[in-house]
C-alpha positions in Angstrom: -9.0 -24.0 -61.6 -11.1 -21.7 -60.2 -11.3 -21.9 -56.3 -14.7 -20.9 -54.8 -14.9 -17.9 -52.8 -16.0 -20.2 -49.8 -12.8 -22.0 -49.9 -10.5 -19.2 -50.2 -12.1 -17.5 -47.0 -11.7 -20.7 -45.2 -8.2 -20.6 -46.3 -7.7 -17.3 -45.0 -9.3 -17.9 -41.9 -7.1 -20.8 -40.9 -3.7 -19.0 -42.0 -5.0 -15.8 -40.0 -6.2 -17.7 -36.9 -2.8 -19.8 -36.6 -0.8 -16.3 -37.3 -2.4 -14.4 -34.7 -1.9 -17.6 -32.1 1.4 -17.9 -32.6 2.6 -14.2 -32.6 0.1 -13.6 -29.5 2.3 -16.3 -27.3 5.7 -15.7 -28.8 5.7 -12.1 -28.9 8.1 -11.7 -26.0 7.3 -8.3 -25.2 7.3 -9.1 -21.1 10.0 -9.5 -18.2 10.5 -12.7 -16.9 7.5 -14.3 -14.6 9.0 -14.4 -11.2 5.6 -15.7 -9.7 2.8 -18.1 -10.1 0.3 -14.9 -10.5 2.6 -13.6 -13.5 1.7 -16.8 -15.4 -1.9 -15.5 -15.0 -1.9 -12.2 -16.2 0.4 -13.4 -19.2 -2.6 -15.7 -20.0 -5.0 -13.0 -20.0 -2.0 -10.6 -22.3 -1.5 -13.3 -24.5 -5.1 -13.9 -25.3 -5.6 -10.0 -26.0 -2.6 -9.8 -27.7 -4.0 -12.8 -30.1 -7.3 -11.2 -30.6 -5.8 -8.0 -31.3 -3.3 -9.5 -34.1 -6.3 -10.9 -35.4 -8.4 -8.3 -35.6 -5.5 -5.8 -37.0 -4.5 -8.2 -39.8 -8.0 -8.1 -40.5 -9.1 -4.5 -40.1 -5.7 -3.9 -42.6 -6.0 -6.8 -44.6 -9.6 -5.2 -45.7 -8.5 -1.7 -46.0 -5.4 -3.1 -48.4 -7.3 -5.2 -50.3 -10.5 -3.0 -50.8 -7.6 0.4 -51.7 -5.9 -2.4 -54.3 -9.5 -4.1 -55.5 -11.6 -0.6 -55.8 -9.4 2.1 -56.5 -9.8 4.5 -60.0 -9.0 3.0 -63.2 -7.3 5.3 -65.7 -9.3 7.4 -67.8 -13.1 6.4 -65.3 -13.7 9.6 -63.8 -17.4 8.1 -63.0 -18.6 8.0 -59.4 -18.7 5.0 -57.8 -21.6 2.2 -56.8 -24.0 3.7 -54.1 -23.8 1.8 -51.0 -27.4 1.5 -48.7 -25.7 -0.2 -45.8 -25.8 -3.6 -44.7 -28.1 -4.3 -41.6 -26.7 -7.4 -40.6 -23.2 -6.6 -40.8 -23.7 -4.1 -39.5 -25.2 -6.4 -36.5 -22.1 -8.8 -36.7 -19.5 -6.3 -36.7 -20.9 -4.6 -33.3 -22.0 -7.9 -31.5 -18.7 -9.5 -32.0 -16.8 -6.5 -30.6 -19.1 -6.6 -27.3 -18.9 -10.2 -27.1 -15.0 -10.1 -26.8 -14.7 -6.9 -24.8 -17.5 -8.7 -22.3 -15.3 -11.9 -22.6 -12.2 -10.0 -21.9 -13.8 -8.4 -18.5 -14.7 -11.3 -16.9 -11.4 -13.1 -17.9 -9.3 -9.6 -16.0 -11.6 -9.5 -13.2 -10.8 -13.0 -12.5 -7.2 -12.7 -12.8 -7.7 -9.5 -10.3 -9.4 -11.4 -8.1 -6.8 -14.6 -8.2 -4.1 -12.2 -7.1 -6.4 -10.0 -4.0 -7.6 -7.2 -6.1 -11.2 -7.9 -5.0 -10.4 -8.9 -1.4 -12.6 -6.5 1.4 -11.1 -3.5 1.7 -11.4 -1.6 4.8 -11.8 1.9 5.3 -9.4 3.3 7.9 -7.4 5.9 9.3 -3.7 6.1 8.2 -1.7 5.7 11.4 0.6 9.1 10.7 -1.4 10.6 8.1 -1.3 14.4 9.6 2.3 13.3 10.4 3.5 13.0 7.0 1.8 15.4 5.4 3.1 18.0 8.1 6.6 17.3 7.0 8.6 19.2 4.1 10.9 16.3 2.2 8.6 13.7 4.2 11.3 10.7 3.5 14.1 9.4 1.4 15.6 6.2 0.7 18.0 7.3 4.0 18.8 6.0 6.9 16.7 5.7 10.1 18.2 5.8 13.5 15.0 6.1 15.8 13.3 2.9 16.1 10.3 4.2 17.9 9.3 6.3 14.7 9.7 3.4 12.5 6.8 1.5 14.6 4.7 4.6 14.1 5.4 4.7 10.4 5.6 1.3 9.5 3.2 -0.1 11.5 -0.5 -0.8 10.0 -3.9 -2.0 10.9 -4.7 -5.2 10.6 -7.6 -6.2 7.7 -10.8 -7.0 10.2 -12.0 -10.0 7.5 -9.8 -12.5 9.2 -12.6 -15.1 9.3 -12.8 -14.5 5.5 -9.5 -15.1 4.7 -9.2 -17.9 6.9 -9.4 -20.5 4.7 -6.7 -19.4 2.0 -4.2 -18.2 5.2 -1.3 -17.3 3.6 2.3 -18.4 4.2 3.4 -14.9 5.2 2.1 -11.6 5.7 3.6 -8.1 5.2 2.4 -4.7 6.1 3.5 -2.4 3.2 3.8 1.8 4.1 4.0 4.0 1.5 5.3 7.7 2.1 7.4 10.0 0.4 9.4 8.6 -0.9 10.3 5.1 0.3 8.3 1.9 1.5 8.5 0.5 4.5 7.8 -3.7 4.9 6.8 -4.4 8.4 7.0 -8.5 8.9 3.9 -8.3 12.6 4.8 -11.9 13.0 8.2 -11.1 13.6 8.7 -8.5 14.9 10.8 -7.6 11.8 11.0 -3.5 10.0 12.9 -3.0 6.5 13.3 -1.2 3.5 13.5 -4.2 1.6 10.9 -7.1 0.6 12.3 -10.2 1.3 10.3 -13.5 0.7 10.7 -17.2 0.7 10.4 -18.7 -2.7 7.1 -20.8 -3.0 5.5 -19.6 -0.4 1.8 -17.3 -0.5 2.6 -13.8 0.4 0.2 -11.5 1.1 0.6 -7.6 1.3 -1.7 -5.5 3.5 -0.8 -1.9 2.1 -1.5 1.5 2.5 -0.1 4.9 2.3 0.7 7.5 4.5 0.5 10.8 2.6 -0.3 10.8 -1.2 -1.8 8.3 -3.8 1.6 5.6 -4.5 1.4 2.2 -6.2 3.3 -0.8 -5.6 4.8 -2.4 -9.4 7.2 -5.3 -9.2 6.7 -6.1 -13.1 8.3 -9.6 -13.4 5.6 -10.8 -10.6 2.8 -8.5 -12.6 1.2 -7.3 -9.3 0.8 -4.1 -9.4 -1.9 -1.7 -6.4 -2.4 1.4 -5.8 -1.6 2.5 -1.9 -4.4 4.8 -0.7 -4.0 6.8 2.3 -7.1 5.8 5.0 -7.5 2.8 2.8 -6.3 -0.6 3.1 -5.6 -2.6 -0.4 -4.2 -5.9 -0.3 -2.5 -8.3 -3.4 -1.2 -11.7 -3.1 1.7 -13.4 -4.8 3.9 -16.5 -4.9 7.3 -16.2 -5.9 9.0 -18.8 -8.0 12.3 -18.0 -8.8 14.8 -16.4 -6.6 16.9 -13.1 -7.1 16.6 -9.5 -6.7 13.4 -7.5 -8.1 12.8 -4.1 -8.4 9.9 -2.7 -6.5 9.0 0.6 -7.8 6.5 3.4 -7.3 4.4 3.6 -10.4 2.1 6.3 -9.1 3.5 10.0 -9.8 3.6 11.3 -5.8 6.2 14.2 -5.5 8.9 15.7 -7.1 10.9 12.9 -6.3 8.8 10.4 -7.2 11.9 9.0 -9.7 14.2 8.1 -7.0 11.6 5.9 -5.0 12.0 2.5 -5.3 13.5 -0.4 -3.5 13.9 -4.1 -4.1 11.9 -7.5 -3.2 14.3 -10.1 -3.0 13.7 -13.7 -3.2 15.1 -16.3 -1.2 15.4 -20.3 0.2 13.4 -20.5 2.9 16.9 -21.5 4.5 18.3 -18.1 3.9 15.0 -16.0 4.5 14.9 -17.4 8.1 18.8 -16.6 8.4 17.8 -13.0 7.2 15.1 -12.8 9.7 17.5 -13.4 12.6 20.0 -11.1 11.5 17.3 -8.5 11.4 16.1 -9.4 14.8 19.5 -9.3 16.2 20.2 -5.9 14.6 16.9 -4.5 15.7 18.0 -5.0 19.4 21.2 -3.3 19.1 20.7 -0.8 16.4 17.7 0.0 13.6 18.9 1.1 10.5 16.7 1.5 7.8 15.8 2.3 4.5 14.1 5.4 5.4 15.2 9.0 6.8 12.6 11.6 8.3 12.7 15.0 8.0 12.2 16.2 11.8 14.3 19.4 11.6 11.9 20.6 8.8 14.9 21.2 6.7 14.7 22.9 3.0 14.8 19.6 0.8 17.5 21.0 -0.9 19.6 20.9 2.7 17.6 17.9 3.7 18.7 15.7 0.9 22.3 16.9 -0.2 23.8 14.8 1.8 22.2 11.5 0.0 22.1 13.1 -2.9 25.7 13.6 -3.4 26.3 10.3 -2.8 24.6 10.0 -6.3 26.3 12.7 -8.2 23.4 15.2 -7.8 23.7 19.0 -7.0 21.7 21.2 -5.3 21.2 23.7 -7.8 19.7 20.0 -9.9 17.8 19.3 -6.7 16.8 23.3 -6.9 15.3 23.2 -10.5 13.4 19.6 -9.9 11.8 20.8 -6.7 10.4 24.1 -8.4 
């Protein structure tokens, strides 16, 4: 029986389509989503990843089947038909491109948005800027014995857009300062400094963030957030956390030769034991502030300045020596 051409595209169409559907949302090429904002941005990489499929079986598919269809025979050593162009393929194969790349923009600028990226961003004045750019080995994930220094690092100005925001006030809100090379999560409502992100599960976070000496970014991949931390510039992202544990939080902007060991963790609990975690920080910050930070004040060669963390993790100096140069 001999199938018209018409039917056996339509055939291939439908087999295509469902292939590229079912690979683009059971590839399982991401993390786990920890938040509600990871099921968004797996959404919007699902859906590229479908398109792509689709367009790569076909792109292939064509190249296969036209190297199989039209290649030499044995013994023709003619030239081939001349080919004039098509116009309105030509047409169809740029529209359809623009039409999906233009479909694709608006979809990632309103998963952006969903999760702060287009939030006002005010231009300001890094609190310790000449500060921690004046120091040699700025910080480590160390210790921190001085609170007074950790309010003039950690703290940061608050967003003036308050009457903006007002409506979509979120559950909790934590000042984020990035240095090298550590974070610092300063809780204003609390009163509350760490070196850790700790969160109540189902509740809107929001991060005011900024950075204190060089470009960093802020990349917890099983939430998907990920933002750049400027110095003078304020960025914000919001997320909800759905499922508790520990999460790495790690720098994903190259700012230092140490850049590799700066990262800490977010760590999601019951609002039960967030609150419990809360007052033991409280307490602890009366007596005693220890945290997640150290500060170079005796302008110390990094190599002295860190051996003494470092060979807590099995690295020497003459390591430290060759990294540094």
């Amino acid at each position: 029986m001999n199938i018209p051409s018409t039917i056996w595209t339509l055939l291939i169409g439908i087999v295509l389509t469902l292939a590229s559907f079912w690979f683009g949302q059971n590839h399982g090429l991401l993390p786990t989503a920890a938040s509600d904002e990871a099921f968004l941005v797996d959404g919007l990489f699902n859906t590229m990843m479908t398109i792509s499929v689709g367009i790569f079986i076909i792109v292939e598919g064509t190249l296969i089947f036209s190297a199989i269809k039209y290649r030499r025979k044995a013994g023709d050593n003619t030239d081939g038909e001349p080919i004039h162009g098509n116009v309105p393929l030509e047409i169809l194969w740029t529209a359809i491109p623009a039409i999906i790349v233009i479909g694709l923009s608006v979809y990632s600028f309103d998963v952006y948005n969903s999760i702060g990226g287009f939030h006002s961003h005010d231009v300001q004045e890094s609190p310790i800027a000449d500060l921690a750019t004046s120091m040699p080995g700025a910080a480590i994930a160390a210790t921190l014995d001085d609170a007074s220094n950790v309010t003039n690092i950690a703290q940061l100005p608050q967003t003036e857009n308050a009457a903006e925001n007002e409506a979509t006030q979120p559950d909790l809100v934590v000042n984020v300062t990035g240095l090298q090379y550590a974070f610092i999560f300063n809780y204003p409502d609390i009163n509350v400094y760490s070196g850790e992100l700790h969160v109540p599960i189902g509740k809107e976070v929001l991060l005011d963030m900024a950075a204190n000496d060089v470009i960093h970014a802020f990349w917890v991949p099983e939430f998907r957030i990920k933002q750049d931390l400027i110095p003078g510039r304020q960025t914000q992202l919001r997320f909800t956390p759905k499922k508790e544990g520990d999460y790495k939080v790690i720098c994903a902007e190259l700012c230092g030769p140490y850049h590799g060991v700066m990262n800490t963790k977010v760590v999601v609990q019951t609002p039960e034991d967030f609150d419990n975690w809360v007052k033991e920080q409280q307490i602890a910050n009366k007596e005693t502030f220890n945290q997640a930070v150290a500060i170079n004040t005796a302008e110390k060669s990094p190599d002295e300045f860190l051996a003494h963390y470092t060979s807590e993790m099995g690295i020497s100096s003459e390591m430290l020596h060759q990294i540094h140069n």
